[in-house]
DSSP file (Angstrom, degrees, kcal/mol; ACC not computed):
  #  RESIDUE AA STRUCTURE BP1 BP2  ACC     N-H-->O    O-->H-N    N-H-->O    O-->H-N    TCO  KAPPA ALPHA  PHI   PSI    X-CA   Y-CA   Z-CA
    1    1 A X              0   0    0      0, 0.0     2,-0.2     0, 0.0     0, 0.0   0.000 360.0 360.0 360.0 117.1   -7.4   -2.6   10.1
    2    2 A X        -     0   0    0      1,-0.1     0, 0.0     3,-0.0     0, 0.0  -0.339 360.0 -96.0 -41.1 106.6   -6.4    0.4    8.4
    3    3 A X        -     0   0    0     -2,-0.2    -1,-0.1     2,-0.1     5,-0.1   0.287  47.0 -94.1  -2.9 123.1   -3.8    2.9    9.8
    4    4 A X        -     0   0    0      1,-0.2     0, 0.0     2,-0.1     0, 0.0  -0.174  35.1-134.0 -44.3-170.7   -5.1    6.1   11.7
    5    5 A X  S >  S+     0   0    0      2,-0.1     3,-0.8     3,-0.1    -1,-0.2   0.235 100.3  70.8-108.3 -23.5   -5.0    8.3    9.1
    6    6 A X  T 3  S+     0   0    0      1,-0.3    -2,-0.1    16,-0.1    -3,-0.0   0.884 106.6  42.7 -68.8 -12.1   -3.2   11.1   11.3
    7    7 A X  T 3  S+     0   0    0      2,-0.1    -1,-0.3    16,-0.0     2,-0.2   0.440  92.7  95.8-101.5   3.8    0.1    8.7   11.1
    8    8 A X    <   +     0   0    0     -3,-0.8     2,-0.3    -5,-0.1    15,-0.2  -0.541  58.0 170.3 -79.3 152.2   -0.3    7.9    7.6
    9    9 A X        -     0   0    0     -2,-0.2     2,-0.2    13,-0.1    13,-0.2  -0.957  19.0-178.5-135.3-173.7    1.9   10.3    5.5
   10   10 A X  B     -A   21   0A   0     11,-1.9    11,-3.4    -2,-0.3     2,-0.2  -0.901  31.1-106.6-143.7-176.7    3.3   11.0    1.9
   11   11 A X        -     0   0    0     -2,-0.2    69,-0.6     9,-0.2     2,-0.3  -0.734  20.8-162.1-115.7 167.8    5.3   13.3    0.6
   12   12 A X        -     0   0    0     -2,-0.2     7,-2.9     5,-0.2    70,-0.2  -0.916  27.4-122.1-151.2 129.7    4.6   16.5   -1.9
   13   13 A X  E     -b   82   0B   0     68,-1.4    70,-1.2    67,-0.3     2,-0.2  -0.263  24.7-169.3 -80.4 171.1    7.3   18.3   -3.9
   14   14 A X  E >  S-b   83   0B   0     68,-0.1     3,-0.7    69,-0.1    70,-0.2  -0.703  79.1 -29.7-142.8  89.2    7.6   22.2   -3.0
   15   15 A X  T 3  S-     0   0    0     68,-2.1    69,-0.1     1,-0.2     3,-0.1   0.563 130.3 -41.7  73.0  -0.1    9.8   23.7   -5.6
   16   16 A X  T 3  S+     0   0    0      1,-0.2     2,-0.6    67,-0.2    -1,-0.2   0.473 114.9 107.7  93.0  14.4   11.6   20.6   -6.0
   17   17 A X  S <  S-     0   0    0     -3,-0.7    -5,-0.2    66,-0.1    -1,-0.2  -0.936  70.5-114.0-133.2 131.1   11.9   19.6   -2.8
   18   18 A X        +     0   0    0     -2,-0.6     2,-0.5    -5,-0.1    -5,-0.2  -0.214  34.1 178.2 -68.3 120.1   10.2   16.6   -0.8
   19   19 A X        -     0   0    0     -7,-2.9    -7,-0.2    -2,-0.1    -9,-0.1  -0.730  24.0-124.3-117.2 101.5    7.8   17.9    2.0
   20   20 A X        -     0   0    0     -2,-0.5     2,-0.3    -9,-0.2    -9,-0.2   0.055  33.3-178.2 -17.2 116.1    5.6   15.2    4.4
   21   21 A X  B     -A   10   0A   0    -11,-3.4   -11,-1.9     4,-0.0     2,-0.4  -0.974  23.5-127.8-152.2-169.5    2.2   15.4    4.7
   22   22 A X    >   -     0   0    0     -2,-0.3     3,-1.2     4,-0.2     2,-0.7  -0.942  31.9-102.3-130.8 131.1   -0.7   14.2    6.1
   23   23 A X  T 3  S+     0   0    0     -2,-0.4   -15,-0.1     1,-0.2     3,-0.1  -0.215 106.1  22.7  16.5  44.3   -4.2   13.0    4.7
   24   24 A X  T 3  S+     0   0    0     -2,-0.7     2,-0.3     1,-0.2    -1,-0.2   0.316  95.5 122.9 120.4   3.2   -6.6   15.6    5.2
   25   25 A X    <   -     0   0    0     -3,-1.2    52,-0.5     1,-0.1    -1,-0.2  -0.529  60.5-114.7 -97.2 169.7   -4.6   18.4    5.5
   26   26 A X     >  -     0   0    0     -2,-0.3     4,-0.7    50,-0.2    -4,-0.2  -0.427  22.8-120.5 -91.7 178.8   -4.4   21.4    3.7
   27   27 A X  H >> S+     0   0    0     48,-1.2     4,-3.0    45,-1.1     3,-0.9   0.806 111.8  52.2 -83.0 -49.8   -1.4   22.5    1.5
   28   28 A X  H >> S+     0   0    0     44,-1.1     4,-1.2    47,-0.5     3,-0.7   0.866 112.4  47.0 -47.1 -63.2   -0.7   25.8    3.6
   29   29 A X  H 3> S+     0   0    0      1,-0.3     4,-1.9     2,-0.2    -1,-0.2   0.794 111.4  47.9 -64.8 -22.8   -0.6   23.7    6.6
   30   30 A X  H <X S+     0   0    0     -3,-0.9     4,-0.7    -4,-0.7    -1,-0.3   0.984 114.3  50.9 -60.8 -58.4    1.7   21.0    5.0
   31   31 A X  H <<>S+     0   0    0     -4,-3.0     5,-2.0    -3,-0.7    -2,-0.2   0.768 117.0  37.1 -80.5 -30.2    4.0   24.1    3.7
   32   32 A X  H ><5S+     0   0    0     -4,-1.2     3,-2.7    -5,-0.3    -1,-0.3   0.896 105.0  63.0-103.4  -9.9    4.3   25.7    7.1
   33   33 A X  H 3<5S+     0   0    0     -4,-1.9    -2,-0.2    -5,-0.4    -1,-0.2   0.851 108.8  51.1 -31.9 -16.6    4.5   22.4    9.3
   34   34 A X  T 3<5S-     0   0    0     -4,-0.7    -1,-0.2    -5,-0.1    -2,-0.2   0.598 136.5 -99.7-110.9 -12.3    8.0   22.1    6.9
   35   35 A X  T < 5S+     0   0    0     -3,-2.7     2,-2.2    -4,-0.2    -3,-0.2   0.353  78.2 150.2 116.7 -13.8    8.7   25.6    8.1
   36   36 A X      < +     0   0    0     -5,-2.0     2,-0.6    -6,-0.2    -1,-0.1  -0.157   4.2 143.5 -28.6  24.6    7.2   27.1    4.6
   37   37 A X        +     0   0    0     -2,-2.2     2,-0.5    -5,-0.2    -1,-0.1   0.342  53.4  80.7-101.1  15.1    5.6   30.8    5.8
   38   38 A X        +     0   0    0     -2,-0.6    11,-0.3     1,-0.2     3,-0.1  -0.987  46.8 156.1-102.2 111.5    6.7   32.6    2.4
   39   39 A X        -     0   0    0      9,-4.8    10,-0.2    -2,-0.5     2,-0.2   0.828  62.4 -14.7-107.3 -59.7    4.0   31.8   -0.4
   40   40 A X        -     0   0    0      8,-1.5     8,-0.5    45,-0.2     2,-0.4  -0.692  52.6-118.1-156.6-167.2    4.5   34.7   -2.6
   41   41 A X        -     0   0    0     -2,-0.2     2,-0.2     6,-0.1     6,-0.2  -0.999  32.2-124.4-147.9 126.6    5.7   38.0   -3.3
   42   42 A X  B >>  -E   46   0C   0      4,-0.9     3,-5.2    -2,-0.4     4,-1.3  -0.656  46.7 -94.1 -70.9 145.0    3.3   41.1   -4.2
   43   43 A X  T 34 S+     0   0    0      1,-0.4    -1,-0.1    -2,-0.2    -2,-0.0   0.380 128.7  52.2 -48.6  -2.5    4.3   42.7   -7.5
   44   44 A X  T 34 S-     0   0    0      2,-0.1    -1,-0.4     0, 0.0    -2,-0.1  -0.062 127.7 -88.6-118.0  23.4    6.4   45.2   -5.0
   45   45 A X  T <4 S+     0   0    0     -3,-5.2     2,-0.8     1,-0.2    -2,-0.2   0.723  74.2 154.0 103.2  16.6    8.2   42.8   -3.1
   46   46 A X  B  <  -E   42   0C   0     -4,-1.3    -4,-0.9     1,-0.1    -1,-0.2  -0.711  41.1-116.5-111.2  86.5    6.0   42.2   -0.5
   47   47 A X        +     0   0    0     -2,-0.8     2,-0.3    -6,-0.2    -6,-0.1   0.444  32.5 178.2  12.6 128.1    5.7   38.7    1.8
   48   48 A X        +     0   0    0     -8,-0.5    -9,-4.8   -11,-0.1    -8,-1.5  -0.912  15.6 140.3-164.9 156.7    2.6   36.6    1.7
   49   49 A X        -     0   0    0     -2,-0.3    12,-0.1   -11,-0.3     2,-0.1  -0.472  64.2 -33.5-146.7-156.3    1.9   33.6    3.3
   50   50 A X        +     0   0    0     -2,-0.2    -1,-0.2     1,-0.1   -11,-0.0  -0.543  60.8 152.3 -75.0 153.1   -1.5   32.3    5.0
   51   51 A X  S    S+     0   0    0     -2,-0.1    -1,-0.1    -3,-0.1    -3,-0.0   0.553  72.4  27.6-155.9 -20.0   -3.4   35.0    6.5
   52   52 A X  S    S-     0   0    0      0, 0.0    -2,-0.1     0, 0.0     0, 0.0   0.778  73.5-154.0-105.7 -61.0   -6.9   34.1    6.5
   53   53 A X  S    S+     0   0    0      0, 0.0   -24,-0.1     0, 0.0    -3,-0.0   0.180  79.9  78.9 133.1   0.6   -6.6   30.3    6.6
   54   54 A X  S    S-     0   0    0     20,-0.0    17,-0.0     0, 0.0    20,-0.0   0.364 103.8-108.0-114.6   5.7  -10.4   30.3    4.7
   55   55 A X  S    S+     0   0    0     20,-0.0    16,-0.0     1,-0.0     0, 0.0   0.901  90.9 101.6  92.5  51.3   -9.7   31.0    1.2
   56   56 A X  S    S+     0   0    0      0, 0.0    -1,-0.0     0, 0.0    15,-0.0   0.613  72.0  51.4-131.1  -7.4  -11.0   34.4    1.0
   57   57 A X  S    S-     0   0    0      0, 0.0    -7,-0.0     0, 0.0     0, 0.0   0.887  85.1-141.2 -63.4 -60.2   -8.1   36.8    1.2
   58   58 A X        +     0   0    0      0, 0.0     3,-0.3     0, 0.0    -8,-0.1   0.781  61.9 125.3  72.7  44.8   -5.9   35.3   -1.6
   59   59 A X        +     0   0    0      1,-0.1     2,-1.2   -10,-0.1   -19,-0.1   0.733  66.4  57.0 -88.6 -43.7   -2.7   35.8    0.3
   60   60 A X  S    S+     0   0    0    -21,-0.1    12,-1.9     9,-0.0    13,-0.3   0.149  74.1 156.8 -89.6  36.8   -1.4   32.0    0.2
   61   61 A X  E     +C   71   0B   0     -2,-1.2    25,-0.6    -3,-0.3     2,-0.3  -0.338  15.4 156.9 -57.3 116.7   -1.7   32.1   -4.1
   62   62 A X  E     -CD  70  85B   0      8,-3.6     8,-2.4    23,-0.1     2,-0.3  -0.803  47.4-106.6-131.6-165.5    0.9   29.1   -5.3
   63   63 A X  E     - D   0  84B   0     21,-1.6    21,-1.4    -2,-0.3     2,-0.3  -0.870  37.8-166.6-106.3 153.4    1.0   27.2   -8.3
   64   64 A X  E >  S-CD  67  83B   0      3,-0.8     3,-2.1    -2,-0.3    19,-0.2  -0.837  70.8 -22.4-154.8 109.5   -0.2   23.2   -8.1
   65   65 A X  T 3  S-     0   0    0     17,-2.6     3,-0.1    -2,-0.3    18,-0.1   0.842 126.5 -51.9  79.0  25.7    0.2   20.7  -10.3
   66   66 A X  T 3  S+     0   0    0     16,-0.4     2,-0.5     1,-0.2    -1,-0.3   0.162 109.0 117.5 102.8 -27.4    0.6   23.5  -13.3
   67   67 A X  E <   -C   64   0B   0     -3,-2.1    -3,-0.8     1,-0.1     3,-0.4  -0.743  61.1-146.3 -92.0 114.3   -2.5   25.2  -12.4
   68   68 A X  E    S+     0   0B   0     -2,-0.5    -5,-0.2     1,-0.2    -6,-0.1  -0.179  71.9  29.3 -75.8 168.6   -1.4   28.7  -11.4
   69   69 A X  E     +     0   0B   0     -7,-0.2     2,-0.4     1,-0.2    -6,-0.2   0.888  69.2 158.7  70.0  38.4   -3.4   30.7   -8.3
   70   70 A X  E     -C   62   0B   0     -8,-2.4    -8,-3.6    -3,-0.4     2,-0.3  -0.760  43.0-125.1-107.6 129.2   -4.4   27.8   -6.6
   71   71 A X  E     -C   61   0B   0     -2,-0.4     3,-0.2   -10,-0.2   -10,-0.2  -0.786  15.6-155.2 -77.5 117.8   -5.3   28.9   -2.4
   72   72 A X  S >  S+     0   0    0    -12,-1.9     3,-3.4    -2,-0.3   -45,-1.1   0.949  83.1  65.4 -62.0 -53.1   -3.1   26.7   -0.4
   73   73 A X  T 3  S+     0   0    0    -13,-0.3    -1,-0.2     1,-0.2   -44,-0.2   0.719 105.4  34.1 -34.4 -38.5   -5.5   27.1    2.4
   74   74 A X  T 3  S+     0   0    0     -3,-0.2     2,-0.7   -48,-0.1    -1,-0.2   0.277  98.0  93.2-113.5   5.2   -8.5   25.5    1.2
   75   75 A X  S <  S-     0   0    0     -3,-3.4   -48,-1.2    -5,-0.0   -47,-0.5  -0.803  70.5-132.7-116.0 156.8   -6.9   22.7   -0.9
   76   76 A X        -     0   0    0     -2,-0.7   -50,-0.2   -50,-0.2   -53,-0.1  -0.647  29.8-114.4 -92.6 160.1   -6.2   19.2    0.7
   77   77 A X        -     0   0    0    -52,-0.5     2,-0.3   -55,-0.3   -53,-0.1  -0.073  35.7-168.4 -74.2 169.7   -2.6   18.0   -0.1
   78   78 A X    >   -     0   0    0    -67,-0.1     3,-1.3   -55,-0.1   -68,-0.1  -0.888  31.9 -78.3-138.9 160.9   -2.9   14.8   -2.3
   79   79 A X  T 3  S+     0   0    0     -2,-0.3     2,-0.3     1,-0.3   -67,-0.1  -0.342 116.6  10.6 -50.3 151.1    0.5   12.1   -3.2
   80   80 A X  T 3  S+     0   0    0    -69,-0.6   -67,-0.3     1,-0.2    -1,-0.3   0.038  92.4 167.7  72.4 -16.4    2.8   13.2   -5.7
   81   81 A X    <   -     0   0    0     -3,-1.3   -68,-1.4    -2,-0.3     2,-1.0   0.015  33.4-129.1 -56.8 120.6    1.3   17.1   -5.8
   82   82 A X  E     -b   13   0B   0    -70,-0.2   -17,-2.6    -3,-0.1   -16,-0.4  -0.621  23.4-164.2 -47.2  74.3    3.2   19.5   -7.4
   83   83 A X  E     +bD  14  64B   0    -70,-1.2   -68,-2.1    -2,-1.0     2,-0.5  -0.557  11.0 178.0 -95.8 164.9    3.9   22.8   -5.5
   84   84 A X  E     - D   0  63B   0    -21,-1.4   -21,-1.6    -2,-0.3     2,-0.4  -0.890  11.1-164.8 -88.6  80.8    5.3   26.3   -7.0
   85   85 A X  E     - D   0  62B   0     -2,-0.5     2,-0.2   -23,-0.2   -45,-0.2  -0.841  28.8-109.7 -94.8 130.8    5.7   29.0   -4.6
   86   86 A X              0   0    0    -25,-0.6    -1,-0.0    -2,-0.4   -25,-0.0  -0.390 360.0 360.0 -55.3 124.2    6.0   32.3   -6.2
   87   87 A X              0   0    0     -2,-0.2    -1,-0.2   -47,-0.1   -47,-0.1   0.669 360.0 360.0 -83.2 360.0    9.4   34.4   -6.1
């Protein structure tokens, strides 16, 4: 019988660095469970993170897997995913 899925995990680079996640998650939630809450930087310096958690602000903009602008919020984490977060 297959593992719940809420204990399975894998990992996702962030910058170069391995973060744990879980099945069914989102990326934002992966990135701040690991303590993540910085996504990007407005063209004046300015913090952004999640802020609507439903993909319709476009505050939690990263790069994934090459493809730049990608909304952490609304995409689920997959093995091996590639993150960016913007300086």
């Amino acid at each position: 019988m297959p593992a719940d899925a809420a204990s399975v995990t894998f990992t996702i680079k962030v910058d170069g660095r391995r973060v744990p996640a879980t099945p069914g998650q989102s990326v934002a939630a992966a990135l701040l469970e690991a303590g993540i809450t910085v996504f990007r930087h407005t063209p004046a310096g300015s913090p952004r993170g999640l802020y609507c958690g439903m993909g319709v602000c476009f505050d939690c903009l990263v790069t994934i897997d090459g493809l730049a602008d990608q909304r952490a919020c609304i995409t689920p984490v997959r093995p091996g995913m590639q993150i960016q977060l913007t300086p």
